[in-house]
VOGU-3710 file (C-alpha; in Angstrom, 3 decimals, decimal comma):
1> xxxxxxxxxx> -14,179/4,197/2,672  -13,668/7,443/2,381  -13,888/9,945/5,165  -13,998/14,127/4,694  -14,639/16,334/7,183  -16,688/19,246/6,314  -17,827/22,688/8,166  -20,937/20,583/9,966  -19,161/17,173/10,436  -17,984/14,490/8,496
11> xxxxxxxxxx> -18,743/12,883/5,082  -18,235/8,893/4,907  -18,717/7,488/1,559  -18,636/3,728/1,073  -17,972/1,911/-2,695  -20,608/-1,096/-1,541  -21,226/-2,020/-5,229  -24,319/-4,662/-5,755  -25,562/-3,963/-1,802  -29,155/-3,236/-1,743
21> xxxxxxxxxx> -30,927/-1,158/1,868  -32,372/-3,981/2,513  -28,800/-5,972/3,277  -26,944/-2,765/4,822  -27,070/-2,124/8,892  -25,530/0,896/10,432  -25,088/0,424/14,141  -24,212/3,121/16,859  -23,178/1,790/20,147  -22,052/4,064/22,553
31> xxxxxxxxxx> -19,568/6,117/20,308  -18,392/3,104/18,093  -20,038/3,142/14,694  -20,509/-0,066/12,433  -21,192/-0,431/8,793  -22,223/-4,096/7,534  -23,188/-4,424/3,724  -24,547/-7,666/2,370  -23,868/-7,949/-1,432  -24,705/-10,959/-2,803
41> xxxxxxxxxx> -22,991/-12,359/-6,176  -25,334/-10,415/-9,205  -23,837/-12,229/-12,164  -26,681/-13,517/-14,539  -27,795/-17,203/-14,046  -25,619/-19,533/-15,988  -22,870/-17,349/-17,007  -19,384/-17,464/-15,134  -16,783/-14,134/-15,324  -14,152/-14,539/-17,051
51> xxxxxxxxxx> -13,167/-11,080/-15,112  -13,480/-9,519/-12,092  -12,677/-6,029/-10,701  -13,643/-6,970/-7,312  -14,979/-9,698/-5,383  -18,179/-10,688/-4,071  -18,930/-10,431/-0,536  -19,728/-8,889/2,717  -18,369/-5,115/3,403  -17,942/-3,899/6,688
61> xxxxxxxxxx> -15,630/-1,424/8,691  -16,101/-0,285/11,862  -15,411/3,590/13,740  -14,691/5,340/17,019  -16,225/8,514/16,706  -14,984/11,139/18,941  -18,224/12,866/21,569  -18,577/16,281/19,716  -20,688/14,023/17,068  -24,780/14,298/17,410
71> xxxxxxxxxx> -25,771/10,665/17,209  -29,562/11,347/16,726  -28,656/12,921/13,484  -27,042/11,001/11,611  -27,837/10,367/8,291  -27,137/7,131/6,009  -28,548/7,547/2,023  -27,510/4,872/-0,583  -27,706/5,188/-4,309  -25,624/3,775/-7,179
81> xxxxxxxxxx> -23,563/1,381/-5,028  -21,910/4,475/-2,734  -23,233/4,668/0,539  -23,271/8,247/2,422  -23,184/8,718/5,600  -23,479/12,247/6,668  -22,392/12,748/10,847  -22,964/16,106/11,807  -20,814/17,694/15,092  -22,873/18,657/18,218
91> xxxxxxxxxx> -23,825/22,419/18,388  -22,003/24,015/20,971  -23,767/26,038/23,690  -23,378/29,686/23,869  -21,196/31,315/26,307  -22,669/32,812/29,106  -21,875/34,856/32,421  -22,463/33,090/35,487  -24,184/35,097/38,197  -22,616/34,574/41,625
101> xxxx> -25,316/34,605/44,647  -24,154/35,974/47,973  -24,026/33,528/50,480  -25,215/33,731/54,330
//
């Protein structure tokens, strides 16, 4: 997983290679964020590897994001085997003055 943080929020990309949409779940509790890919083996029926550059099986890795992070827009796009996940920071409110009312 890579993580880079960028002038809106961060940028997590994800090598999930052989996941499909249908088998990845991004969850959001609270302010802990977790990614679950299922990849399933895609070798061709009857033929065994005689190498691999990585294994089959399950990705997932799991995040604490800090509160400046707006969780209703978040975005998660997959394509090519790289998940993105795109987590942009809250906008923060403009200063103001305060007025001060006179009390009785």
């Amino acid at each position: 997983m890579d993580i880079r943080e960028t002038e809106h929020g961060l940028m997590l990309l994800a090598d999930v290679p052989g996941a499909k949409s249908e088998g990845l779940t991004i969850t959001l509790d609270r302010r802990a964020l977790n990614v679950h890919a299922k990849v399933e083996d895609h070798a061709p029926e009857g033929y065994s590897p005689i190498y691999q550059e990585y294994q089959i099986g399950d990705f997932e890795c799991d995040f604490t994001l800090s509160g400046d992070f707006d969780a209703e827009k978040i975005e998660a796009s997959l394509a090519n085997g790289v998940l993105r996940l795109t987590i942009p920071r809250v906008e923060q409110a403009e200063a103001r003055t305060i007025k001060i009312k006179a009390g009785s």
